[in-house]
C-alpha positions in Angstrom: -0.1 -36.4 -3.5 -2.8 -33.7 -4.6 -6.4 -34.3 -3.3 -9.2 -32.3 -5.5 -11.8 -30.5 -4.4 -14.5 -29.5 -7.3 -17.4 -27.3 -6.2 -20.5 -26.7 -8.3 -22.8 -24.1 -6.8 -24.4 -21.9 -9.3 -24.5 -24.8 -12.1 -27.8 -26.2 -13.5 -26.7 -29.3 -13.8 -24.9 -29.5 -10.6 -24.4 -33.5 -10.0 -24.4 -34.4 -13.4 -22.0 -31.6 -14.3 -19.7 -32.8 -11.0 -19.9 -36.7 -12.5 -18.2 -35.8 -15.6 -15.5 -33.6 -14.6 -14.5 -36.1 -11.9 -14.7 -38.7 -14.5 -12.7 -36.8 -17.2 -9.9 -35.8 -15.0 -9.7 -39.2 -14.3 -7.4 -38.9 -10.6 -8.2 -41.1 -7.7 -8.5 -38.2 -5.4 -11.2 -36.0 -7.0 -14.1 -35.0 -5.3 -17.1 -32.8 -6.1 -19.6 -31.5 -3.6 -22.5 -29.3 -5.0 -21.5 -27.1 -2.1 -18.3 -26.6 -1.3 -18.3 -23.6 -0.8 -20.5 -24.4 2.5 -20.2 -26.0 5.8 -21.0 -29.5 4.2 -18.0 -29.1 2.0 -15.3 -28.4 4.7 -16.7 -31.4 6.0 -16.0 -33.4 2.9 -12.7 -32.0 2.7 -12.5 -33.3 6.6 -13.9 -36.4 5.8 -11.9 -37.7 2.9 -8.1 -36.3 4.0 -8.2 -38.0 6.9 -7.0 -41.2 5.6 -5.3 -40.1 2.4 -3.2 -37.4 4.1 -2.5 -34.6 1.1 0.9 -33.0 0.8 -1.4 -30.1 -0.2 -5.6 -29.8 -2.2 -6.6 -27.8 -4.9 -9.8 -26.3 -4.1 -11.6 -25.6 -7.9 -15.0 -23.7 -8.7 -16.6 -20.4 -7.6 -14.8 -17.2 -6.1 -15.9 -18.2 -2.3 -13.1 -21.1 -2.3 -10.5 -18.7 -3.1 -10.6 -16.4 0.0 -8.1 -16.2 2.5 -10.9 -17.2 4.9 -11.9 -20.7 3.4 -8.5 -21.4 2.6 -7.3 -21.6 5.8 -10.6 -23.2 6.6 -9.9 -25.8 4.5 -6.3 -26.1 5.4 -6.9 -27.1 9.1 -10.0 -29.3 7.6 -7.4 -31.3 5.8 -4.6 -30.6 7.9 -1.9 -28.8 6.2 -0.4 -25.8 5.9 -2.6 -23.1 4.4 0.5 -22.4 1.8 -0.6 -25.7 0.7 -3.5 -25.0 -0.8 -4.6 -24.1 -4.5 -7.5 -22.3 -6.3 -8.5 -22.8 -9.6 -11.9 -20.5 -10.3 -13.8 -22.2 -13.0 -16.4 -19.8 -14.3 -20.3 -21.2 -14.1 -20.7 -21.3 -17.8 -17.4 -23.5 -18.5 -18.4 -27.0 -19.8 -17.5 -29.9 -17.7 -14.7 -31.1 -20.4 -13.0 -27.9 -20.2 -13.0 -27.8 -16.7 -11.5 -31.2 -16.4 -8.9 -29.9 -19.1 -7.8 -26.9 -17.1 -8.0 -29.1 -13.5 -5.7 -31.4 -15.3 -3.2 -29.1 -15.7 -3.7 -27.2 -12.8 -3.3 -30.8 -11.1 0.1 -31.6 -13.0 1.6 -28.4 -12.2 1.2 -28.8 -8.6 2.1 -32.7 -8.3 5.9 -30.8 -10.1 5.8 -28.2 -7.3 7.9 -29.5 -4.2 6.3 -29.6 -0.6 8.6 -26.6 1.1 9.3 -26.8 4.7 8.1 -24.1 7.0 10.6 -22.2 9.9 8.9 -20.3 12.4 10.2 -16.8 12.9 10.2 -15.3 16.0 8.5 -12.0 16.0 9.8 -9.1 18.8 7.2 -7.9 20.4 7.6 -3.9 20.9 7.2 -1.8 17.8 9.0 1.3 16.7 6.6 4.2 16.0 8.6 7.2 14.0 7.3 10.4 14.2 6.7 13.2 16.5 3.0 14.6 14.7 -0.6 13.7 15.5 -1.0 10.2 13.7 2.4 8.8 15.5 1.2 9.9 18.8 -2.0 8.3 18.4 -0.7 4.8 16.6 1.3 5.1 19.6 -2.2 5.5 21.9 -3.4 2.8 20.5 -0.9 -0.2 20.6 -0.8 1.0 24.3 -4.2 0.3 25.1 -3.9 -3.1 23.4 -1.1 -4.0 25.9 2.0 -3.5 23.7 5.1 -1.2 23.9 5.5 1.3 21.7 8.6 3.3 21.2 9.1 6.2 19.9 11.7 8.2 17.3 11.9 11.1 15.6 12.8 10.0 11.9 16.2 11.8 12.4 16.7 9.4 14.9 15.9 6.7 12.9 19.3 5.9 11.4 19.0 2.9 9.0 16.2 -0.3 9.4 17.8 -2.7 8.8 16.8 -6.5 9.4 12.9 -7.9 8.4 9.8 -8.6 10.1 9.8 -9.6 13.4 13.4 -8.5 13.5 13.9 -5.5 12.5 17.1 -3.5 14.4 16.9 0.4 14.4 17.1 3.7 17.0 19.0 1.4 19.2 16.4 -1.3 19.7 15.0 -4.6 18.0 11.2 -4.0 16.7 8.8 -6.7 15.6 6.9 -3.8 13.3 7.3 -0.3 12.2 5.0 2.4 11.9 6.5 5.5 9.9 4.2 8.2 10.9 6.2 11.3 10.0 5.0 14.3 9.5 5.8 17.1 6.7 9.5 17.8 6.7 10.0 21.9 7.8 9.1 24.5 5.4 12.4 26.7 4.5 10.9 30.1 4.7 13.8 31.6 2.5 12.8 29.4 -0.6 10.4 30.1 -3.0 7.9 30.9 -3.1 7.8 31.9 0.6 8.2 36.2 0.6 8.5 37.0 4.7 5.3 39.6 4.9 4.3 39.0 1.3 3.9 34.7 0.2 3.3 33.0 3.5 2.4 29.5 4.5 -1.3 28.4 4.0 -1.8 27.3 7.3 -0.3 31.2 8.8 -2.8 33.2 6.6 -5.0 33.8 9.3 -2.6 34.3 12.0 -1.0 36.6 9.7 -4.1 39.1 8.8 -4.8 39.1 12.9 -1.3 40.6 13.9 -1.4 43.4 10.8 -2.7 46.7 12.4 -5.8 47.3 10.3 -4.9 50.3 8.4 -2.0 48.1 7.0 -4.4 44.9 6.5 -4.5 43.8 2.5 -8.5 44.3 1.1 -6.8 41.5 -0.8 -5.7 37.6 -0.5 -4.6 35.5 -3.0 -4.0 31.6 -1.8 -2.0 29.4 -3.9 -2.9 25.7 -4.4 -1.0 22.8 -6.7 2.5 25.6 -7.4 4.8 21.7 -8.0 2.7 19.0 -7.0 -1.0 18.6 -6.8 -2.1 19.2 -3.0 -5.2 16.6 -1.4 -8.7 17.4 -0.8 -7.6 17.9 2.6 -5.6 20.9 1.1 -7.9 22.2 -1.1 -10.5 22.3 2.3 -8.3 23.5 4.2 -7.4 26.3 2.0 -11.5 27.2 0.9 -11.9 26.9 5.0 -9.1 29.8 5.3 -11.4 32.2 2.9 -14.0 31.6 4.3 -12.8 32.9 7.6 -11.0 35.8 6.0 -14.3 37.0 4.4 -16.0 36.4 7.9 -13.4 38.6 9.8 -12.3 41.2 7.6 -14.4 40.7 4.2 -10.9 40.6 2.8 -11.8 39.8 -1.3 -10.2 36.4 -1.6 -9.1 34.5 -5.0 -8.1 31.0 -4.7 -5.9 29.1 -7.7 -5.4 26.0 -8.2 -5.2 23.4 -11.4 -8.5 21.7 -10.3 -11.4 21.8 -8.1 -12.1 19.3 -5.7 -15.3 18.3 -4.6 -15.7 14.6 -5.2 -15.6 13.9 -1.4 -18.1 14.2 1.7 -19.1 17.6 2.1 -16.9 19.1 -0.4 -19.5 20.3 -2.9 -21.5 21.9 -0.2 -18.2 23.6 1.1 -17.6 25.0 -2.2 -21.2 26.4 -2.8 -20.7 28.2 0.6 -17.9 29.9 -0.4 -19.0 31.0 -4.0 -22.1 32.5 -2.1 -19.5 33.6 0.2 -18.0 36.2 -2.6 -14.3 33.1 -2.7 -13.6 33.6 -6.4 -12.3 30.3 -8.1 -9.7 30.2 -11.0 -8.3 27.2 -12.8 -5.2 27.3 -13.9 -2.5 25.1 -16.2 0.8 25.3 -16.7 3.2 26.9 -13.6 2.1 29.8 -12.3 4.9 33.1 -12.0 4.8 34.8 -8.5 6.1 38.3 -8.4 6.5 40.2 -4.9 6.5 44.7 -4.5 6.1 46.7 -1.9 2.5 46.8 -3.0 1.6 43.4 -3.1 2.1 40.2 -4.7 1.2 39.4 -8.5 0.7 36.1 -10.0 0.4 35.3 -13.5 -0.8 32.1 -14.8 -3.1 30.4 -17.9 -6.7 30.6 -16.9 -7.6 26.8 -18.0 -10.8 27.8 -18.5 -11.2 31.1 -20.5 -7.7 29.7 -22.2 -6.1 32.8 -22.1 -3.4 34.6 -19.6 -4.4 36.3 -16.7 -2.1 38.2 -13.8 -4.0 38.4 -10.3 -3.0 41.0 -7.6 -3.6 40.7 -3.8 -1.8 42.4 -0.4 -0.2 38.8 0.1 -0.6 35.8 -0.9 -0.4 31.6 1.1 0.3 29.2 -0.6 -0.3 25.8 0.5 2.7 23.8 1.6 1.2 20.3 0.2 1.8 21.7 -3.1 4.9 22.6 -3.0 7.3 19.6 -2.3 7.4 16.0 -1.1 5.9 15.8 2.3 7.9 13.0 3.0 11.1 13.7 5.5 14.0 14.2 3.5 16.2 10.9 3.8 13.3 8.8 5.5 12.6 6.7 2.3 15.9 5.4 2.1 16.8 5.1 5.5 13.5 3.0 6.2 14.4 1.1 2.7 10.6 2.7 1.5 9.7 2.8 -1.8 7.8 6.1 -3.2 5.8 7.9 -5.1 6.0 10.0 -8.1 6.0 12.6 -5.4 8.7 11.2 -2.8 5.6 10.1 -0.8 6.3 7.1 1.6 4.3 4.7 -0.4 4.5 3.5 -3.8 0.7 3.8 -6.0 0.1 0.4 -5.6 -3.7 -0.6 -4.8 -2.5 -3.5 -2.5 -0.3 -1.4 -0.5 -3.4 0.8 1.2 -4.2 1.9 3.6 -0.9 1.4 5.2 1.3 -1.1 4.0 4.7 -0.8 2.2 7.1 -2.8 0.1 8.6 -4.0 3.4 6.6 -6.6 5.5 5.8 -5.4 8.5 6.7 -2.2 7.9 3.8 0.2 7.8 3.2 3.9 6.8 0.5 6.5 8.3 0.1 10.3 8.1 0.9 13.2 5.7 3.9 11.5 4.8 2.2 8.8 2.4 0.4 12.1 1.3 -3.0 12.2 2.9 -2.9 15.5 4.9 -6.6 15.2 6.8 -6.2 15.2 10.4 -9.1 13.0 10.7 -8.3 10.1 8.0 -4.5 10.2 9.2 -5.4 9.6 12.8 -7.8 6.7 10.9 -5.1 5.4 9.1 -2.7 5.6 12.5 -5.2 2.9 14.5 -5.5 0.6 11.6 -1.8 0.7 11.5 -1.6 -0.1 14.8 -4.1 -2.6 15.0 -2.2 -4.4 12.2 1.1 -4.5 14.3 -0.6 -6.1 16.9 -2.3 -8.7 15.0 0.3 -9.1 13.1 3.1 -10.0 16.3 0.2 -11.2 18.6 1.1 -14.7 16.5 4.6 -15.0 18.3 5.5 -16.8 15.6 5.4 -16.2 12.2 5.5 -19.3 10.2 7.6 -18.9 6.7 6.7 -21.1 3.9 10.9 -22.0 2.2 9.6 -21.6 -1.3 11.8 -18.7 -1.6 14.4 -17.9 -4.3 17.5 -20.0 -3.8 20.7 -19.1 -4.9 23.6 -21.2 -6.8 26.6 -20.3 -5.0 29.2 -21.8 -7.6 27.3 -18.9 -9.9 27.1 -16.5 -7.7 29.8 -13.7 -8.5 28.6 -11.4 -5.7 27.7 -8.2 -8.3 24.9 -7.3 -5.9 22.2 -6.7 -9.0 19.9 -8.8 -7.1 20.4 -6.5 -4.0 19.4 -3.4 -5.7 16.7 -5.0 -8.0 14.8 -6.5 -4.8 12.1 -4.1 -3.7 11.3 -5.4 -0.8 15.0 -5.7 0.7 14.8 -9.3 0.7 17.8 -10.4 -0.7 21.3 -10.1 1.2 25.3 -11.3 1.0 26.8 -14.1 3.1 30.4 -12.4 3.0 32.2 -15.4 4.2 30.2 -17.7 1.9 31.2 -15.3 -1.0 27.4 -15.3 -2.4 24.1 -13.6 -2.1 20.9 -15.3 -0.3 16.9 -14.3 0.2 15.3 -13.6 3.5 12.4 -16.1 3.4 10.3 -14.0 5.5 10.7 -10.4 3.6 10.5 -12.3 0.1 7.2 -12.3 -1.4 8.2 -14.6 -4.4 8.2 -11.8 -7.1 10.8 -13.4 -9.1 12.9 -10.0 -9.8 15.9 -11.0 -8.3 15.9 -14.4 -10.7 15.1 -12.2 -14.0 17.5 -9.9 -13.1 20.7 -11.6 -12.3 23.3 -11.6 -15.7 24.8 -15.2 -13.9 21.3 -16.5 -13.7 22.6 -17.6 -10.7 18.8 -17.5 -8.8 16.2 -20.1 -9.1 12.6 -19.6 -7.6 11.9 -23.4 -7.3 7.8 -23.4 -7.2 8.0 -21.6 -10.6 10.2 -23.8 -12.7 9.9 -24.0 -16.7 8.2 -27.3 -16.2 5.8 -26.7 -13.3 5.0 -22.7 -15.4 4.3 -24.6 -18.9 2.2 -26.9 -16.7 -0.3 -24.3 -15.2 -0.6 -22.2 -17.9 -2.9 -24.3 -19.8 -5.2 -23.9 -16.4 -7.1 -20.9 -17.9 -10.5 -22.1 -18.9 -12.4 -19.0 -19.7 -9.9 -16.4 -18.0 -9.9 -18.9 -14.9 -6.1 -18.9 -13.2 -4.7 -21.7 -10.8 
């Protein structure tokens, strides 16, 4: 059984409007409270699933109901798990026949959806910190001083992480949580467009002009930003930061190329005045620039975006920055830690629910240059909410696993593995002896991939039958979803 919840805060005609959706949807467990939202409505919720006892509620009305927050509120109000519990936004403006309409369906779809048992999943309590740089040293700090051991690995020590949260088996240990806070992967000097003497690193400029004698010291620098991949702000800084000091000490006339200028951030536009005033000459470029080396000096020809027509700048020597050359992610780290990347090869995918830290593997989590942010300051950032995460994340001992997960039919099953290599979130695995494949309830996050993938249709996602999806999806009053 389904209780219903209705709020109507916001609504001009609050009770009246509450009488007639209750009426319309015509349920004996609806109940409208002008204030859900509020103190008085957990109270209601309380108050009238004490007797009843809900398999699960479906909380409807304004935006407030359908945070994590109220909903587990509202689950220990009515005493059920919080997986149990349903939103339905109904938009202030939608009239109260609509809004039964869409409860209504909202309510049928969820009486179809089986009540899933829960298993509690043990969570080892050390975590495995990967890394040997700034932001692994200090994720490492930090789960310290909240009491919890943290191991570390360099990733070539890594080997292969296998097993899922709470679980996971790797560097010869077992680790609740990860934190992959690797660092860039080692330049090779003898690749392009490193020249030994003539194209050096970014961050060796400086060092570079000291040790030169100064009758052999260029009047000229050229840095290099964006040569494969665009670099960060933290690059471009870094790299406006490095002319400025070269003008300071040696008033050495310094050009700096990149695709792009950056000064949307916190004291970027005021670092870029300085260095124009500075005598730092800026050029845009498009297209891939061509880097020839002499014994006189270094050459680089490239569009000028800009003035839209070629140009060929000479300096002594030349940096270019190493964030624009290559992935800064380890070689072989994504695939041994089962991480999905970038367009880059950056240890984290561009998906907006995946920042600051997170991954497609639960409980896995990512920090440094290699998800691509290169500032010392935000990495170190990133490292503490990482760490903070992990703890709060095995500080429950327990973590408790709706089974609503994708089940599979074993006399379908022909073991082809397209549901192992379809699942992003390595979440799916093969029961050899059983002869068929199987999900991992607490990695799965209910995507339904592995089901639209496999050619048996072998794999079911029971809470999103044809029956209980035709059911909900005339819940949409308005642009509302259930």
């Amino acid at each position: 059984m389904t209780a219903v919840f209705v709020c109507a805060c916001g609504r001009t005609q609050g009770n009246a409007w509450l009488e007639k959706v209750v009426a319309a949807v015509g349920a004996k467990h609806v109940h409208g409270h002008e204030s859900l939202c509020r103190a008085g409505g957990l109270k209601l919720i309380r108050d009238k699933t004490k007797k009843a006892k809900p398999a699960r509620i479906l909380l409807a009305g304004c935006a407030a109901l359908g945070t994590d927050a109220y909903g587990k509120a509202a689950a220990e109000a009515a005493g059920i798990a919080q997986a149990d519990v349903a939103f339905l936004p109904l938009p202030r403006k939608v009239p109260a026949g609509a809004a039964a309409r869409a409860l209504g369906h909202a309510l049928a779809g969820l009486e179809l959806t089986p009540v899933f048992d829960t298993r509690g999943v043990p969570l080892a309590q050390d975590v495995l910190v990967v890394g040997q740089g700034p932001a692994a040293d200090e994720a490492a700090r930090q789960l310290r001083d909240l009491g919890r051991t943290a191991v570390k690995a360099a990733s070539t020590d890594l080997g292969r992480l296998e097993g899922a949260v709470g679980s996971f088996r790797a560097a010869g240990g077992t680790f609740g949580a990860v934190i992959v806070a690797a660092g860039l992967e080692p330049r090779d000097r003898s690749r392009a467009p490193f020249v030994p003497g003539k194209v050096v690193p970014l961050e060796e400029i400086e060092g570079t002009m000291a040790e030169l004698h100064r009758r052999d010291r260029p009047r000229s620098v050229t840095i290099l930003l964006d040569l494969e991949i665009d670099d960060t702000k933290a690059s471009w800084s870094e790299a406006v930061r490095a002319a400025l000091a070269l003008r300071a000490a040696y008033r050495t006339q310094v050009t700096l190329l990149q695709r792009d200028v950056r000064v949307s951030g916190r004291g970027l536009e005021a670092l870029y005045d300085e260095a124009r005033e500075a005598g730092v000459v800026f050029l845009k470029f498009e297209g891939v620039p061509r880097i020839r080396t002499s014994a006189e000096g270094v050459a680089v020809a490239c569009r000028d975006s800009v003035a839209g027509e070629d140009i060929e700048v000479f300096a002594g020597i030349a940096a270019a920055s190493a964030g624009g050359l290559a992935s800064p992610a380890e070689r072989g780290l994504a695939e041994a830690a089962g991480l999905l990347v970038d367009g880059y090869g950056r240890l984290q995918e561009n998906n907006i629910h995946l920042l600051p830290d997170g991954t497609n593997r639960t409980g896995v989590f990512v920090v440094g240059p290699c998800r691509g942010e290169q500032g010392h300051e935000a990495a170190l950032r990133d490292a503490r909410a990482a760490a903070l995460a992990a703890h709060a994340l095995l500080s429950q001992k327990k973590l408790t696993v709706e089974l609503s997960h994708p089940v599979v039919d074993p006399d379908k099953c022909v073991l082809c593995l397209t549901c192992i290599r379809s699942c992003p979130f390595r979440a799916m695995r093969i029961f050899a002896e059983e002869k068929r494949a199987d999900s991992i309830p607490e990695a799965c996050r209910r995507c339904g991939i592995c089901a639209g993938e496999c050619p048996a249709k072998a794999i079911t996602l029971p809470a999103h039958s044809d029956a209980i999806v035709m059911a909900r999806a005339g819940a949409s009053p308005a642009g509302a979803r259930s």
